[in-house]
C-alpha positions as CSV (number, residue, x, y, z in Angstrom):
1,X,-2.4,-1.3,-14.4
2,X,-1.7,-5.1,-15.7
3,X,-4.2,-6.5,-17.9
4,X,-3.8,-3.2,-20.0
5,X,-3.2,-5.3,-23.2
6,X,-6.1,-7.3,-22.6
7,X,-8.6,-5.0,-21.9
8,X,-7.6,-2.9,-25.0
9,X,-8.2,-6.4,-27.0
10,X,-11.5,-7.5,-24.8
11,X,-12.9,-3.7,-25.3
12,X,-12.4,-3.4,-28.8
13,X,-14.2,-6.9,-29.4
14,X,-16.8,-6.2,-26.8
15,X,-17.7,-3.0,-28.9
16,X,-18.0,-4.8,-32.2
17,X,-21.1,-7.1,-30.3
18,X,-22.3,-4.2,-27.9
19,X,-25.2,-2.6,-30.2
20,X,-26.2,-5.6,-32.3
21,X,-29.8,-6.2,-32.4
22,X,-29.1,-9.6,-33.3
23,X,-26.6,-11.8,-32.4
24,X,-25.8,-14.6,-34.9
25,X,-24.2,-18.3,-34.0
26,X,-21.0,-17.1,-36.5
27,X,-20.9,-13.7,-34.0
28,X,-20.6,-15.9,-31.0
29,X,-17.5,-17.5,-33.2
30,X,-15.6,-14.7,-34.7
31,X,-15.8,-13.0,-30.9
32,X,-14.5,-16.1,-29.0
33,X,-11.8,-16.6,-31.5
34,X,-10.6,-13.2,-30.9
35,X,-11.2,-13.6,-27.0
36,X,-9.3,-16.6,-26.9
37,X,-6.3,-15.0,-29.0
38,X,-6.5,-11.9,-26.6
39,X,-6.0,-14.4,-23.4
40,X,-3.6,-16.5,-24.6
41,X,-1.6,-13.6,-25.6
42,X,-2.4,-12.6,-22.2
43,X,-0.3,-15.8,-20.7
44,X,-3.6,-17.1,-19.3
45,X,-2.9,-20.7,-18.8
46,X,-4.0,-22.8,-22.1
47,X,-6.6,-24.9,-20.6
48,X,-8.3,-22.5,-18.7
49,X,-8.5,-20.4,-21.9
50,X,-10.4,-23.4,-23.7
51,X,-12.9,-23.8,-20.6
52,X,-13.5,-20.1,-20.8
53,X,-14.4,-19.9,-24.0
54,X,-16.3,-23.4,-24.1
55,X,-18.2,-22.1,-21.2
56,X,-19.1,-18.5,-22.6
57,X,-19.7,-20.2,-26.0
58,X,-22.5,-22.0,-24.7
59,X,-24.3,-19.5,-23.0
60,X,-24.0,-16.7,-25.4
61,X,-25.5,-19.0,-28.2
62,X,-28.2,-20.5,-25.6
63,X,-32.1,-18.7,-25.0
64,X,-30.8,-16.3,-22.3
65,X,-28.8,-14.2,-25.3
66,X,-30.9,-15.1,-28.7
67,X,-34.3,-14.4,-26.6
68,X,-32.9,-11.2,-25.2
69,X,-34.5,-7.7,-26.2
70,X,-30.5,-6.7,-26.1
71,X,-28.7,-9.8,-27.5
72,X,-25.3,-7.8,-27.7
73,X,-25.5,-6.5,-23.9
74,X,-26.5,-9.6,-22.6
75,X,-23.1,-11.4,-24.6
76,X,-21.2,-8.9,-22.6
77,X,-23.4,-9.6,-19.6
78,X,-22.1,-13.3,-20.2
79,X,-18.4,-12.7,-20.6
80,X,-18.4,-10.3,-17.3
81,X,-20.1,-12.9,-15.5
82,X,-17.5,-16.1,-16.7
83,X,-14.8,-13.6,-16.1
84,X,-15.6,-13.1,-12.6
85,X,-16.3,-17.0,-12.1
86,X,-12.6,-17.6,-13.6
87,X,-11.0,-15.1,-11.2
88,X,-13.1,-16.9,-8.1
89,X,-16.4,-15.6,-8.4
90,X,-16.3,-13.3,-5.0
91,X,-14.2,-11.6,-3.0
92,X,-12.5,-14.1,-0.3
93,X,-11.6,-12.7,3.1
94,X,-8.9,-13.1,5.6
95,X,-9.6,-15.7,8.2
96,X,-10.6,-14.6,11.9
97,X,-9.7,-17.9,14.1
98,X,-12.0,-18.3,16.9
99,X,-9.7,-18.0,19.4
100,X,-7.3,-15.1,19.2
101,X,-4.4,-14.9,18.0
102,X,-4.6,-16.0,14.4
103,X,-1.8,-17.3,12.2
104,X,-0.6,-16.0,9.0
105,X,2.3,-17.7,7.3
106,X,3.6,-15.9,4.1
107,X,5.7,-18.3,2.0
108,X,7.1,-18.3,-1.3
109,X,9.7,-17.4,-3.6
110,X,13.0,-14.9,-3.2
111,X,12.1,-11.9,-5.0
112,X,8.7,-11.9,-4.9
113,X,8.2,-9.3,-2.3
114,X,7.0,-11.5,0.6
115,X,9.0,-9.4,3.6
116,X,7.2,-6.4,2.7
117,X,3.9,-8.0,1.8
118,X,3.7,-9.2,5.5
119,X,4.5,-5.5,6.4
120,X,1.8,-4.2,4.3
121,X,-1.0,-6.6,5.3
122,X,-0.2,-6.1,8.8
123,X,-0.8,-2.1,8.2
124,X,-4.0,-3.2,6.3
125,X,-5.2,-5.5,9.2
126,X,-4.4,-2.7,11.9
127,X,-6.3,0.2,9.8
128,X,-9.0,-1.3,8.2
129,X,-10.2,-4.3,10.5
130,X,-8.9,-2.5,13.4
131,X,-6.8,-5.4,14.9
132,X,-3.4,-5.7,16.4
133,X,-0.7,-7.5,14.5
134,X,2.6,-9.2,15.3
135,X,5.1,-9.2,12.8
136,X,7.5,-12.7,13.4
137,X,11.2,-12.7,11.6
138,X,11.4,-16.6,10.7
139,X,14.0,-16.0,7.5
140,X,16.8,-16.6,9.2
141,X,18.9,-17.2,5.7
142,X,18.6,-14.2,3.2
143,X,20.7,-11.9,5.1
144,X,19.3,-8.6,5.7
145,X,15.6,-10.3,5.9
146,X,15.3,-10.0,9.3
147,X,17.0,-6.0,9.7
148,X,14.6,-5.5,6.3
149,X,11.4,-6.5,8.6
150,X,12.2,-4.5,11.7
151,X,12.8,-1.4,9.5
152,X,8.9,-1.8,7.8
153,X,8.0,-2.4,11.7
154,X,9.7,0.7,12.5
155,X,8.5,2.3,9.8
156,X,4.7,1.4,10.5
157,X,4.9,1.0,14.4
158,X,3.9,-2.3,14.6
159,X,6.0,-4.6,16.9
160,X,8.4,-7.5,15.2
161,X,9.4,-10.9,16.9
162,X,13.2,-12.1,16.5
163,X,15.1,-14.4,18.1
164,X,18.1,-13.4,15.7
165,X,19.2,-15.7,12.9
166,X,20.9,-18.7,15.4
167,X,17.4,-19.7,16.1
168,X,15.9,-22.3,13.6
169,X,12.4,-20.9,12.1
170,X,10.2,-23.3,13.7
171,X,11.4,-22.4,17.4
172,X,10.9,-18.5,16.6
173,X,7.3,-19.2,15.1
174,X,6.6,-21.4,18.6
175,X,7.6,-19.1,20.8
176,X,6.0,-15.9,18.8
177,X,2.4,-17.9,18.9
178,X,3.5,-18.0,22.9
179,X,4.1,-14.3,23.2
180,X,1.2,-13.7,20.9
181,X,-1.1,-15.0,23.4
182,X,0.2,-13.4,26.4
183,X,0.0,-9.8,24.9
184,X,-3.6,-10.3,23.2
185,X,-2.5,-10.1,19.6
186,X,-4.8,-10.9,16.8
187,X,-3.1,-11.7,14.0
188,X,0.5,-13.4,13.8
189,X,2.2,-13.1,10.4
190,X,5.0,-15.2,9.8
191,X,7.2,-14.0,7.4
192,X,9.1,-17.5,6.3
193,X,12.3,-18.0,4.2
194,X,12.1,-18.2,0.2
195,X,14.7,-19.7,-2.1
196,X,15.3,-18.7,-5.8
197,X,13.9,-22.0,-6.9
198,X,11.5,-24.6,-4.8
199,X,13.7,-27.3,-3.5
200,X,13.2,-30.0,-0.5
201,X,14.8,-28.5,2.1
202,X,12.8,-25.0,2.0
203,X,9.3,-27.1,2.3
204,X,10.1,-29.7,4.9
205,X,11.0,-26.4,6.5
206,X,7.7,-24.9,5.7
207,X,5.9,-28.1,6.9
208,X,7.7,-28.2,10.1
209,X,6.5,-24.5,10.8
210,X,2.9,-25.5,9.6
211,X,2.9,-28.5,11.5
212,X,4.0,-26.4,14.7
213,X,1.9,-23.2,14.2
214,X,-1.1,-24.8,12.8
215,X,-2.0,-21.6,11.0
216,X,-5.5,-20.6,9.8
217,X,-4.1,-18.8,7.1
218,X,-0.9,-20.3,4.4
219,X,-0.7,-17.2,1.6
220,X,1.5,-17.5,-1.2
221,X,3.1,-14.3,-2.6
222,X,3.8,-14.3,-6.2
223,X,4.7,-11.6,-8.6
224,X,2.5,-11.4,-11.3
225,X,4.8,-10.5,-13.8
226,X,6.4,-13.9,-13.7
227,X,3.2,-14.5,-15.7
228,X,2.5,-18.4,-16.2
229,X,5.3,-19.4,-14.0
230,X,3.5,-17.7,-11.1
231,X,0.8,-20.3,-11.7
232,X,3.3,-22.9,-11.4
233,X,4.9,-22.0,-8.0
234,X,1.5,-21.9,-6.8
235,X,0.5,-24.9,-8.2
236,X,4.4,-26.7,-6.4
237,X,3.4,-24.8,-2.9
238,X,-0.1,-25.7,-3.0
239,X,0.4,-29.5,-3.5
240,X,3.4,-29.6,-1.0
241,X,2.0,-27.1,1.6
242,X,-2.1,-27.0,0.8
243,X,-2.6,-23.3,0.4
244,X,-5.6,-21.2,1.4
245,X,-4.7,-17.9,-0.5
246,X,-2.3,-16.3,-3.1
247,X,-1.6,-12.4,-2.9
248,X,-0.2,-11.5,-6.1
249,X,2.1,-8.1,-6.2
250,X,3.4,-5.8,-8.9
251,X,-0.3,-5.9,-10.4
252,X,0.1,-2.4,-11.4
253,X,3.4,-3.2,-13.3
254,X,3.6,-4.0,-16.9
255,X,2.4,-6.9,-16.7
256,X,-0.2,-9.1,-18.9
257,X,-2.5,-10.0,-16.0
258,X,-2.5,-14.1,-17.0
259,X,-1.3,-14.9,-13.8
260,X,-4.4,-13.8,-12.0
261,X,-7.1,-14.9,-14.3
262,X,-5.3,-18.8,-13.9
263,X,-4.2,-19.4,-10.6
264,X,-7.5,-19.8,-9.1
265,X,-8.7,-22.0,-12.3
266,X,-5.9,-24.1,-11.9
267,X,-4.6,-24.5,-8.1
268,X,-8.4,-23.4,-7.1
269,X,-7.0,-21.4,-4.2
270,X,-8.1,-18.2,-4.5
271,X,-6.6,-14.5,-4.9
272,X,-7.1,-12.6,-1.4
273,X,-5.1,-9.6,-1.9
274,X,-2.9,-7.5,-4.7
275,X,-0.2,-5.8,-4.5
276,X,-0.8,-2.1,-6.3
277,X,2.3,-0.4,-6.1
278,X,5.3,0.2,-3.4
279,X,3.9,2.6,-0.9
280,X,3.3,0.5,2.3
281,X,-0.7,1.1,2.4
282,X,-0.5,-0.4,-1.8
283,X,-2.0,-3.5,-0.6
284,X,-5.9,-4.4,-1.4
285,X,-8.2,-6.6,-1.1
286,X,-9.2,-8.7,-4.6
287,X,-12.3,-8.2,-5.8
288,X,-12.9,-10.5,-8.8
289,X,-16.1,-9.0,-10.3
290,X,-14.4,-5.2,-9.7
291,X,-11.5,-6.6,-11.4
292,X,-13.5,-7.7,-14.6
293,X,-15.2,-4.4,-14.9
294,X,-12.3,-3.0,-14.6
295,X,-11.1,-5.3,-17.6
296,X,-13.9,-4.7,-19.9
297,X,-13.9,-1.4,-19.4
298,X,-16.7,-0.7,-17.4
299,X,-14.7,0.9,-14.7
300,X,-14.4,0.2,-10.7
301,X,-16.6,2.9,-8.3
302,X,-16.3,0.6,-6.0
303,X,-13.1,0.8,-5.0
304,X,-13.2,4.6,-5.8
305,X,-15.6,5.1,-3.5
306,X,-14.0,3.4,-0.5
307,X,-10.4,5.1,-1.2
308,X,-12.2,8.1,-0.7
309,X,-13.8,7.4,2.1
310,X,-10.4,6.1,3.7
311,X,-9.3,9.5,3.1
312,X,-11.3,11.9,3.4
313,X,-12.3,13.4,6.7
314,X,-16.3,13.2,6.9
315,X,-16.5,16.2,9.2
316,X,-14.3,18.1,7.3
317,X,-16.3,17.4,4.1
318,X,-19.5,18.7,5.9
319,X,-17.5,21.9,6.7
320,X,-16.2,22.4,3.6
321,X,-19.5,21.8,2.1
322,X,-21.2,24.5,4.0
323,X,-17.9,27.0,3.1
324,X,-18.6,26.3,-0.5
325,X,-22.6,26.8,-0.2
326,X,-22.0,30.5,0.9
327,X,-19.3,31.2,-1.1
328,X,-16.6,31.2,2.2
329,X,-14.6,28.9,0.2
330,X,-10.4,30.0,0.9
331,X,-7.3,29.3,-1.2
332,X,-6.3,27.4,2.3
333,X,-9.3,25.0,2.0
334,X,-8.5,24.8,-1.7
335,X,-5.2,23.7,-0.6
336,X,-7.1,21.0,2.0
337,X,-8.6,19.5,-0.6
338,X,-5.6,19.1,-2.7
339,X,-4.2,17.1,0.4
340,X,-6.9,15.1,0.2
341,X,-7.2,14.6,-3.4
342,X,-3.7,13.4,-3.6
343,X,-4.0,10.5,-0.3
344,X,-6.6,8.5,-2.9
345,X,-3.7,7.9,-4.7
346,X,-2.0,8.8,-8.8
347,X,-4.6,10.4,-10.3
348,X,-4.3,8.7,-13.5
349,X,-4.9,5.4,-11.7
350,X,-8.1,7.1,-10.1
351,X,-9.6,8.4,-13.2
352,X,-9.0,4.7,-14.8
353,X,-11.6,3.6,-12.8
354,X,-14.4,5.7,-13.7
355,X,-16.9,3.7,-16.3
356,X,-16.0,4.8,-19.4
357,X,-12.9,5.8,-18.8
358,X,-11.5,3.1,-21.5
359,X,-13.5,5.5,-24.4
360,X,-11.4,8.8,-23.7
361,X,-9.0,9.0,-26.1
362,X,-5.4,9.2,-24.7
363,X,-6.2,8.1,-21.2
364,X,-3.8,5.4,-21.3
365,X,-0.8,7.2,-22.4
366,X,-2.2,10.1,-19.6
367,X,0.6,10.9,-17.7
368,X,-1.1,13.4,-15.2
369,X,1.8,16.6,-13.9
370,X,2.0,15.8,-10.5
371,X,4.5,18.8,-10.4
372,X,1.6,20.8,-11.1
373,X,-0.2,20.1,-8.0
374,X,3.0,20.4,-6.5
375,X,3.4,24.3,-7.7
376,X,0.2,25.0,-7.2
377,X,0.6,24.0,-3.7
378,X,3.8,26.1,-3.5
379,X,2.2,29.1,-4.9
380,X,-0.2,29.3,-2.0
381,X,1.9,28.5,1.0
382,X,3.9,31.5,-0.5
383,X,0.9,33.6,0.3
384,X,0.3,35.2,3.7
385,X,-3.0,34.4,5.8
386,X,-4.3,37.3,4.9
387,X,-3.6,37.1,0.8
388,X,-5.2,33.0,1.2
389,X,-8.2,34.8,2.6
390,X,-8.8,37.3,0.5
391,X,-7.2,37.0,-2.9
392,X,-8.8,40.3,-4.6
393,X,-5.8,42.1,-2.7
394,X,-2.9,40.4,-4.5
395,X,-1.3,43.2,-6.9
396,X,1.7,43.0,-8.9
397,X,4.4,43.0,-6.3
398,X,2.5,40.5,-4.0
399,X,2.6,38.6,-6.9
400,X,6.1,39.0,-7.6
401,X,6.8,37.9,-4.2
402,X,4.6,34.9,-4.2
403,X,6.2,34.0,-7.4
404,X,9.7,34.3,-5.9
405,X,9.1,32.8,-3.0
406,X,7.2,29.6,-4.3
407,X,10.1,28.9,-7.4
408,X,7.3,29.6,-9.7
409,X,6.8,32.4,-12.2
410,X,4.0,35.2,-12.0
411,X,2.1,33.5,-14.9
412,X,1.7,30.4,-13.0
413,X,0.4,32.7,-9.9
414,X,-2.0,34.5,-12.3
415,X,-3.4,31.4,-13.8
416,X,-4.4,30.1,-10.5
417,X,-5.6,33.0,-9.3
418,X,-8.3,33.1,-12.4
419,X,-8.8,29.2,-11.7
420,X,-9.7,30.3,-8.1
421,X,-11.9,33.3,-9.1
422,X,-13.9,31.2,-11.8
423,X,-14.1,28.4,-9.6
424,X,-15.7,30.4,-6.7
425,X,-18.0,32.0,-9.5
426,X,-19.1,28.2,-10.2
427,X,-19.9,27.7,-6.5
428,X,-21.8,31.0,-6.5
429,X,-24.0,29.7,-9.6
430,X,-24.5,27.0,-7.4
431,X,-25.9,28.4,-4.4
432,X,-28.0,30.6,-6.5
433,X,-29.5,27.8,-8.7
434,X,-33.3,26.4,-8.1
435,X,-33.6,23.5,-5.9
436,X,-34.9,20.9,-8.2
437,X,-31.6,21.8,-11.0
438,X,-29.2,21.7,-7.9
439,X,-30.0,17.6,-7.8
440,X,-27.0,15.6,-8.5
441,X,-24.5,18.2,-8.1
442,X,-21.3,17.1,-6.5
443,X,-18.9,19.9,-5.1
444,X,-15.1,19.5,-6.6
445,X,-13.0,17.0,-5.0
446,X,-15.3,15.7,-2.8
């Protein structure tokens, strides 16, 4: 994930203030001259660093901090808050324009993954929000852009506009808002040319198209790994064009996160989505104060929780439930859940988001086998219905078999056999156990 650098720096200052009883005016120093190193290093923009740390300065040395029972909590309590604030305080949502359809027009630079950003919000507006979106080819210049969008809509089933690339961009945005209408779409996303470098022609373009469509919504897509000189190409679009959102992608690159702690200090347009990887559905909305948790280390539930519940089939969960409270549980529903487990996404990402995650030792450098999962899924599609069922009947030349069959050795078929076995003895415990100590328990993977 970006910011990894800084929240390594952030938490290891953080710690040094967490359990002091008393929090001294030369604390508040040293801290904020190791926060400010940290987010310059960061490429946060200069003078939003020195508001930061003005701003945090003053409160942690004010009566909310030296009164407090907890001084060194409530200096973290501070920093989360101002963090947040920088970022743009609360989450910002997509517009809804009164009168259907409304109109989305993705601009920015080449290279910074605008084509398929407009696929991937238009997959996040048609699952989550449950509307219907029409994709509009208005890059009539890059070649390829245009095939490039009708493949995502392919590839998602959501229907593109082109007039071909004879058509100038502000016709095929006119008559896309017409056809929009006529078929009841919500949403129109118009998926606008870029250059390699901002330059008149490309924004009296843009204007015209703005000045046609009248959009509700103008996003700027920037990759975040451009670091500061994302905050500039906002800051050229958002002066020329009058932005109302940035969607920043390749977050969960290697990148030092300082584009996304300035651009809402400095353009004050705010960040309404992130790009989180390449898969089509890696597009989410930005939370600022989940985002400075995540930061400081105090994890992201949150957004746990509601990637699970995305994914996981509720009545299936009650089923499985009840399987599991009378010991029913099969190697088949094991392998269920595995399915499920794995649609939340890498499980190294997941597990970063649990509060405290940042104190395991290691966790960073995790690099979880998902070749494991992948065997052990192998290993029981190699068994019959009746061996998934009922695994006390697998002897040595079953095994052999499953082992053959799955590419996999008999060792790895005996290992997950005990897993199973000591697994189901857990769930038994369970079922067994007093009411009153059963409180709190939470099955596995669910």
């Amino acid at each position: 994930m970006a910011f990894e650098g800084l929240a390594d720096r952030l938490q290891h200052v953080m710690n040094k203030i967490r359990g002091k009883g008393k929090v001294t005016e030369a604390d508040v120093k040293e801290m904020m001259r190791e926060v400010r190193l940290a987010l310059l290093e960061a490429d946060v923009n200069f003078k939003v660093v020195k508001d930061f740390v003005k701003k945090v300065r003053e409160r942690a040395v004010g009566q909310e901090v030296m009164k407090s029972l907890t001084p060194g909590q409530q200096v973290i309590k501070v920093v989360k808050e101002e963090l947040t604030e920088l970022m743009g305080g609360e989450n910002s949502k997509i517009a809804v324009a009164s009168r259907p359809p409304t109109v989305v027009m993705m601009v920015g630079l080449q290279g910074a993954g605008k084509t398929t950003t407009t696929g991937k919000l238009a997959n996040l507006l048609r699952k989550k929000h449950n509307r219907k979106p029409l994709l509009v080819a208005a890059d009539i210049y890059r070649p390829a852009a245009i095939k490039q969008l009708e493949t995502l809509g392919k590839q998602l089933d959501i229907p593109v506009f082109s007039l071909g690339d004879q058509v100038s961009p502000v016709e095929i945005a006119k008559q896309a808002i017409v056809k929009a209408k006529e078929e009841h779409y919500d949403y129109v996303l118009i998926d606008t040319a870029g250059r390699l470098h901002i330059d008149e022609a490309l924004m009296d373009e843009l204007k015209q198209i703005k000045e046609v469509t009248k959009p509700d919504e103008i996003f700027l897509v920037v990759d975040a790994m451009t670091g500061q000189d994302a905050v500039n190409v906002a800051q050229s679009f958002n002066e020329q064009l009058g932005l109302t959102g940035v969607i920043l992608t390749k977050l969960d690159g290697d990148t030092r996160g300082g584009a996304a702690l300035s651009i809402k200090a400095v353009t004050n347009t705010p960040i309404k989505f992130v790009g989180m990887g390449e898969k089509l559905d890696a597009l989410e909305p930005f939370h600022p104060e989940r985002m400075a948790s995540r930061i400081l280390g105090m994890g992201d539930v949150l957004t746990l929780i509601e990637k699970a519940q995305t994914a996981v089939d509720e009545e299936k969960a009650k089923e499985l439930e009840q399987k599991m409270r009378t010991a029913s549980f099969t190697l088949d529903d094991f392998l269920e859940q595995l399915g499920q487990v794995r649609k939340l996404g890498p499980l190294d990402e997941l597990l970063k988001m649990l509060p405290g995650a940042n104190k395991v030792k290691g966790l960073n450098n995790l690099q979880i086998d998902e070749k494991q999962i992948s065997r052990v899924e192998a290993i029981i599609r190699s068994m019959t219905k009746e061996e998934k069922m009922n695994p006390d009947i697998i002897n040595s030349s079953r095994k052999k078999r499953i082992a053959k069959g799955s590419g996999t050795t008999v060792q790895d078929v005996n290992r997950l056999l005990k897993q199973f076995d000591e697994m189901k003895k857990m769930m038994k415990m369970m079922t067994t156990m007093p009411k009153g100590k059963k409180k709190g328990f939470r099955f596995p993977f669910m």
